[in-house]
C-alpha positions in Angstrom: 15.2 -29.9 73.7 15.3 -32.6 76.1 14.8 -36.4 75.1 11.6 -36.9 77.0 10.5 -33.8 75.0 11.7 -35.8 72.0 10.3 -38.5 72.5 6.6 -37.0 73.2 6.4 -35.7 69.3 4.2 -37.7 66.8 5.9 -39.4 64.1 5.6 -37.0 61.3 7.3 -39.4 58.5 6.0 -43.0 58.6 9.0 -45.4 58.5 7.2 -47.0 55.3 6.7 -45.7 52.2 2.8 -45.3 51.3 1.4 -48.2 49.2 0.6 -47.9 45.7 -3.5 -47.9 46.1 -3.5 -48.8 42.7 -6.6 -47.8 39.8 -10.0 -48.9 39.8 -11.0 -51.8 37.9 -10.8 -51.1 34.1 -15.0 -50.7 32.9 -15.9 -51.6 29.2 -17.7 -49.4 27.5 -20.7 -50.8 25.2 -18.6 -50.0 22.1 -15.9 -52.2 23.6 -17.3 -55.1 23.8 -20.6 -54.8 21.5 -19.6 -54.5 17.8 -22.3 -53.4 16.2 -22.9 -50.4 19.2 -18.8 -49.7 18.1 -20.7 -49.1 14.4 -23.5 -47.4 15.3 -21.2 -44.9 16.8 -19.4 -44.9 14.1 -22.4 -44.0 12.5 -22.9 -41.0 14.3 -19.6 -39.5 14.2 -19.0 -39.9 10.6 -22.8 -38.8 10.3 -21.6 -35.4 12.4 -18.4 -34.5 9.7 -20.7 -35.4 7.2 -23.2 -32.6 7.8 -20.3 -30.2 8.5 -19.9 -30.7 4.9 -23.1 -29.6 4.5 -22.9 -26.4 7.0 -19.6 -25.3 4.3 -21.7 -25.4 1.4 -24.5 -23.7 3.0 -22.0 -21.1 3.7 -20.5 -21.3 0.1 -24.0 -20.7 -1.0 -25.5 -17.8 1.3 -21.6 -16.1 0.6 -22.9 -15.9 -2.9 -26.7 -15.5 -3.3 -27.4 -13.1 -0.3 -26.9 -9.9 -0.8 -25.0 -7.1 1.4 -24.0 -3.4 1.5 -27.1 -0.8 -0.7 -30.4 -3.0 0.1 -29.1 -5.9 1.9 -30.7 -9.2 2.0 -32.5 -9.5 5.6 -34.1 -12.1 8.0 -35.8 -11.2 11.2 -34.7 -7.4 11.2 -30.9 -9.0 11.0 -28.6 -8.2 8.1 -29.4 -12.4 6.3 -25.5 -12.6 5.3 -24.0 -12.1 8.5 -26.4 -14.5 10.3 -26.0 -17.5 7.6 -22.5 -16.8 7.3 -22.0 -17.2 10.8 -24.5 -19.6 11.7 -23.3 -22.3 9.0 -19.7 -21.6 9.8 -20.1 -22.1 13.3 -22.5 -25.3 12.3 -19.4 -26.5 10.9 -17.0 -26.5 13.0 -19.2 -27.1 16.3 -20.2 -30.5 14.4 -16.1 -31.2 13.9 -15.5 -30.5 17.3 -18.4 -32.8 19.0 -17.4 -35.9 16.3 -13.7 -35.5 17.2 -15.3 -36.0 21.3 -17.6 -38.8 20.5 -14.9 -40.6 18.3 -12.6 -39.9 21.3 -15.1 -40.7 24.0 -16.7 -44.1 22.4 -14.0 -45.6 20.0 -10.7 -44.7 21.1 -8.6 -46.8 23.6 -9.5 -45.3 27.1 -7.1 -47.6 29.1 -5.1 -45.2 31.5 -1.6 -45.0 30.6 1.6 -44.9 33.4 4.2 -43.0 32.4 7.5 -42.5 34.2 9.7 -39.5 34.4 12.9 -39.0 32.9 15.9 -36.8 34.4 16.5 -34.8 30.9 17.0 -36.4 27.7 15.1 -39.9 26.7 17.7 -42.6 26.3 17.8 -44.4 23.0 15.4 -47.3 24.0 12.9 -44.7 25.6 12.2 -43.0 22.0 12.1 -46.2 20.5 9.6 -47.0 22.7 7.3 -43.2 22.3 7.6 -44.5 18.7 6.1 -47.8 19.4 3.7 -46.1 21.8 2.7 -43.3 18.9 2.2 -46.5 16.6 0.3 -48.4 19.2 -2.3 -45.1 19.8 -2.9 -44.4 16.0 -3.7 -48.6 15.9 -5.9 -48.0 18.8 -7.5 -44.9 17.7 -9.5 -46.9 15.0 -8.6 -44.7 12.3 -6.7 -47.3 9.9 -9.6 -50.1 10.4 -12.1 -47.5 10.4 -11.6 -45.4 7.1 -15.8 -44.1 7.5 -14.4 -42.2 10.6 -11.2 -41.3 8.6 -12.8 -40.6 5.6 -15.4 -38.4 6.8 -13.3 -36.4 9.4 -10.6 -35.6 6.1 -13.4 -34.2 4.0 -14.9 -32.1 6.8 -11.8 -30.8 7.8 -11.0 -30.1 3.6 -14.3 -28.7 3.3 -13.1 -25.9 5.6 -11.0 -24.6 3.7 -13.0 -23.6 1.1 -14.8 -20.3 3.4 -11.2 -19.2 3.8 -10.3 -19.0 0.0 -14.0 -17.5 -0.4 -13.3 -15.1 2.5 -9.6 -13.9 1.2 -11.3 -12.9 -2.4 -13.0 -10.4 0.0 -9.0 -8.7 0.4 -9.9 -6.7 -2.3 -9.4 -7.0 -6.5 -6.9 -9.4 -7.6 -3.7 -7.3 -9.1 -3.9 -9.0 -12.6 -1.0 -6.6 -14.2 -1.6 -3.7 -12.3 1.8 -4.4 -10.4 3.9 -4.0 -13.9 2.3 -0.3 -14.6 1.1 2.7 -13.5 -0.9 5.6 -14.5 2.0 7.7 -16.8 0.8 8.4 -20.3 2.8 9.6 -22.8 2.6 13.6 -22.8 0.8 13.7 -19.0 2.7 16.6 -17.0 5.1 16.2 -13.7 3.3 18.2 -10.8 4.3 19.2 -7.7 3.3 16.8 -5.0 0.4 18.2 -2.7 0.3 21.8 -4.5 -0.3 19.8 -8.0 1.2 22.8 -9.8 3.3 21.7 -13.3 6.7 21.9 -13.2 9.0 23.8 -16.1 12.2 23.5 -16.9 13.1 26.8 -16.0 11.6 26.1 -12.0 14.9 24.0 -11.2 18.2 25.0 -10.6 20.9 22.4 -10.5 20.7 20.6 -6.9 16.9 21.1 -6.4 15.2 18.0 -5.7 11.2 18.0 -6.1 8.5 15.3 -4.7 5.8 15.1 -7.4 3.2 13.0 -8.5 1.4 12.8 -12.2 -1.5 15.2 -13.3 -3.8 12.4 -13.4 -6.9 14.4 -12.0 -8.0 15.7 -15.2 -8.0 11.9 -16.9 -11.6 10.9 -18.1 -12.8 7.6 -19.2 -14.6 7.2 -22.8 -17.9 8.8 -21.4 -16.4 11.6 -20.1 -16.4 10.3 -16.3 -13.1 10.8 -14.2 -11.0 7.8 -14.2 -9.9 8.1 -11.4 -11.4 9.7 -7.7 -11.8 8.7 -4.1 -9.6 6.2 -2.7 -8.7 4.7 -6.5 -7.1 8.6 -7.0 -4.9 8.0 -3.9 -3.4 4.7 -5.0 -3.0 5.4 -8.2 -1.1 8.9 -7.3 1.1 6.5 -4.6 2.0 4.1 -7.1 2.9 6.9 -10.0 5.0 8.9 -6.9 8.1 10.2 -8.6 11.0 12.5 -7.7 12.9 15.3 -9.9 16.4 16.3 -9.5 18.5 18.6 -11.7 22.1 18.3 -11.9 24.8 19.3 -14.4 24.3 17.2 -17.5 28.0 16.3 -17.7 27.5 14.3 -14.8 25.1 11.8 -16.2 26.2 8.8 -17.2 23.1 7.0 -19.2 22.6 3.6 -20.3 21.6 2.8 -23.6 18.9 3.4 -25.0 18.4 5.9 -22.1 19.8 9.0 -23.7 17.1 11.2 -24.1 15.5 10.3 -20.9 16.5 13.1 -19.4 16.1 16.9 -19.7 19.0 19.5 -19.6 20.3 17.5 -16.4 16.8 16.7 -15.1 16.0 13.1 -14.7 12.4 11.8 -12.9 12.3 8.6 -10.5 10.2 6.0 -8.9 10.2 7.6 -5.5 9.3 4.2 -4.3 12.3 2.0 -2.7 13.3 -1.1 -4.4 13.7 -3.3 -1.3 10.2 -3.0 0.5 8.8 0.2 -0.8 9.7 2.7 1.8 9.2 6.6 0.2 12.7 7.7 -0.2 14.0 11.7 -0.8 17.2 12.2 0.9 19.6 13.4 -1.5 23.5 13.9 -0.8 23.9 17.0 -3.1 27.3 16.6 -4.4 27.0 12.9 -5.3 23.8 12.7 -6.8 22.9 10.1 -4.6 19.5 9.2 -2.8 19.4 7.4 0.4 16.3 5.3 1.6 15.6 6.1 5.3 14.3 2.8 6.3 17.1 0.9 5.6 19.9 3.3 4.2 19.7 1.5 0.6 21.4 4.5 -1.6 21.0 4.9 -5.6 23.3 6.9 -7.5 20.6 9.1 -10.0 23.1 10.2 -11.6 23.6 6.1 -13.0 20.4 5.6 -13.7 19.1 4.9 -10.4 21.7 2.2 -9.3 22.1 0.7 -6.1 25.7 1.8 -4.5 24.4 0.6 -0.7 22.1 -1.3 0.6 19.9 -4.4 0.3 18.1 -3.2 -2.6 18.4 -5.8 -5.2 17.5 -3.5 -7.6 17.7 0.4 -9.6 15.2 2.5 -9.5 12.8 2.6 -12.1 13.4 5.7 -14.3 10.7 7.8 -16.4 11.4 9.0 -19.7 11.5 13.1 -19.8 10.4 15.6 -21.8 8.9 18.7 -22.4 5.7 20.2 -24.1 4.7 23.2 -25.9 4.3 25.2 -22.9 7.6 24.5 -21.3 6.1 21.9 -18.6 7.8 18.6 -17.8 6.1 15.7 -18.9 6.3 11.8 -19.2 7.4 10.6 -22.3 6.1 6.9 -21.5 5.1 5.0 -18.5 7.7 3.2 -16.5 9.7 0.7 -18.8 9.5 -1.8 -15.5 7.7 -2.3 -12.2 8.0 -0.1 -9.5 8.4 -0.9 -5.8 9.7 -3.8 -4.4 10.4 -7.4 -5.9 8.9 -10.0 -6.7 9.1 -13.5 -8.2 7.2 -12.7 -11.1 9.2 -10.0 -11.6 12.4 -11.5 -10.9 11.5 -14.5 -13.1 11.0 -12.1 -16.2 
């Protein structure tokens, strides 16, 4: 390229740097400069958490007076619970949200702020200075001279946490002891699981290892009613899951107190893992041992149920044998402790 070419091209870089046009002149708002326009919005916001408080306990009270599921409560052709629950809910926090803007939007500082970038890490006298900066914004946000605001804004936001405790109770029953037993009665039978056919002595041979479950189907209430059907049946069978093996009964080692707990070498279970409840049946045959397959924990059966590998903390919970008139296994007792995995209440007794 040829200077005269050069010299023909517009200057694409100027030779000064642009000037700084600077920011508009700062405008007051009326709540700046007009104190008692600064309170009357102050009014209004604390006036908006205020009736959020109201919206929860309207929720609180249509959660417990309307009625759902056979013959619901209606309004308008619209199931009534859903719609208040919903409606005061959303009351709430749409009135949070809108006096969290007008606080922002009339009280707060609005002066625009400059800051300058740093390479990496803030030197020492820049976090000093965020600190004095985070100081200087809570001063300006009003909420230390302005405890209504404060106040107001603290219970509304507490008050919402009073639909999620309500809401959780909706998780189903609370477990009161149910985690420390389970369905075994003294003299109910071991069945097979699925097929729910008893089990005799004579129907093992040393090695066999059998999934079953109690005979809890036939169990009726004092009026006659089963105790237990549907869904309730099903937990109730998962919790009381169990496992058989039959070994030689020179190879058991009991502890005490355990010693008729077992049957001519047969000794029952919790088939449920110790560690986080994982169904467990593989059995190494010639060691007596049962591994978990989630996570390889093994318990030695032949030990009464003691952990050998594994992060199982503990052994598994054994049920006491024995057998009735007709020659069928069954429970001597429920399980002596809880079944499944840990926890503190447990640990703690």
């Amino acid at each position: 390229m040829s200077d005269e070419t050069h010299d023909n091209l517009p200057a694409l870089v100027p030779d000064e740097p642009i000037a700084n046009p600077g920011l508009p002149e700062h405008t007051w708002r009326p709540t700046d400069v007009d104190e008692r326009a600064a309170k009357r919005a102050e009014r209004q916001v604390a006036t908006m958490f205020g009736l959020a408080q109201v919206c929860v306990i309207l929720f609180l009270v249509a959660y417990f007076t309307l009625k759902v599921g056979d013959n619901p409560t209606t309004f308008a052709g619209f199931g009534a619970s859903t719609l208040a629950l919903g409606t005061s809910l959303g009351a709430a926090l749409l009135l949070i949200g809108v006096g969290i803007i007008q606080w922002a939007r009339k009280l707060m500082a609005d002066h625009e702020i400059i800051e300058m970038r740093h390479p990496v890490k803030s030197s020492d006298e820049d976090r000093q200075e965020a600190l004095a900066s985070l100081e200087a914004g809570i001063e300006e946000s009003g909420i230390a001279r302005r405890p209504l605001v404060r106040n107001s804004l603290l219970g509304a936001v507490g008050f919402l946490g009073l639909p999620a405790v309500v809401m959780l109770r909706d998780l189903g029953p609370l477990p009161g002891d149910s985690l420390e037993h389970t369905v075994w009665t003294k003299g109910m039978r071991v069945v097979r699981d699925v097929v729910g056919t008893p089990i005799k002595l004579s129907d093992l041979e040393v090695g066999d290892l059998v999934n079953a479950e109690p005979e809890i189907i036939f169990a009726v209430d004092a009026a006659g009613d089963p105790k237990f059907e549907g869904v309730a049946l099903q937990v109730a069978k998962s919790k009381a899951a169990v496992i058989l093996l039959r070994m030689n009964p020179g190879d058991l080692t009991p502890a005490k107190g355990r010693e008729n707990w077992a049957v001519d070498g047969i000794v029952c279970y919790s088939k449920i893992c110790t560690h986080v409840g994982c169904p467990i049946s593989l059995n190494e045959r010639t060691t007596h041992h049962l591994l978990c397959p989630c996570h390889q924990s093994t318990f030695d059966l032949a030990d009464n149920g003691k952990v050998v590998f594994g992060p199982a903390g503990r052994s598994l919970p054994q049920l006491p044998l024995a057998v009735d008139d007709e020659g069928y296994l069954v429970a001597q007792s429920d399980f002596t402790e809880p079944v499944g995995p840990s926890y503190w209440e447990r640990d703690s007794g």
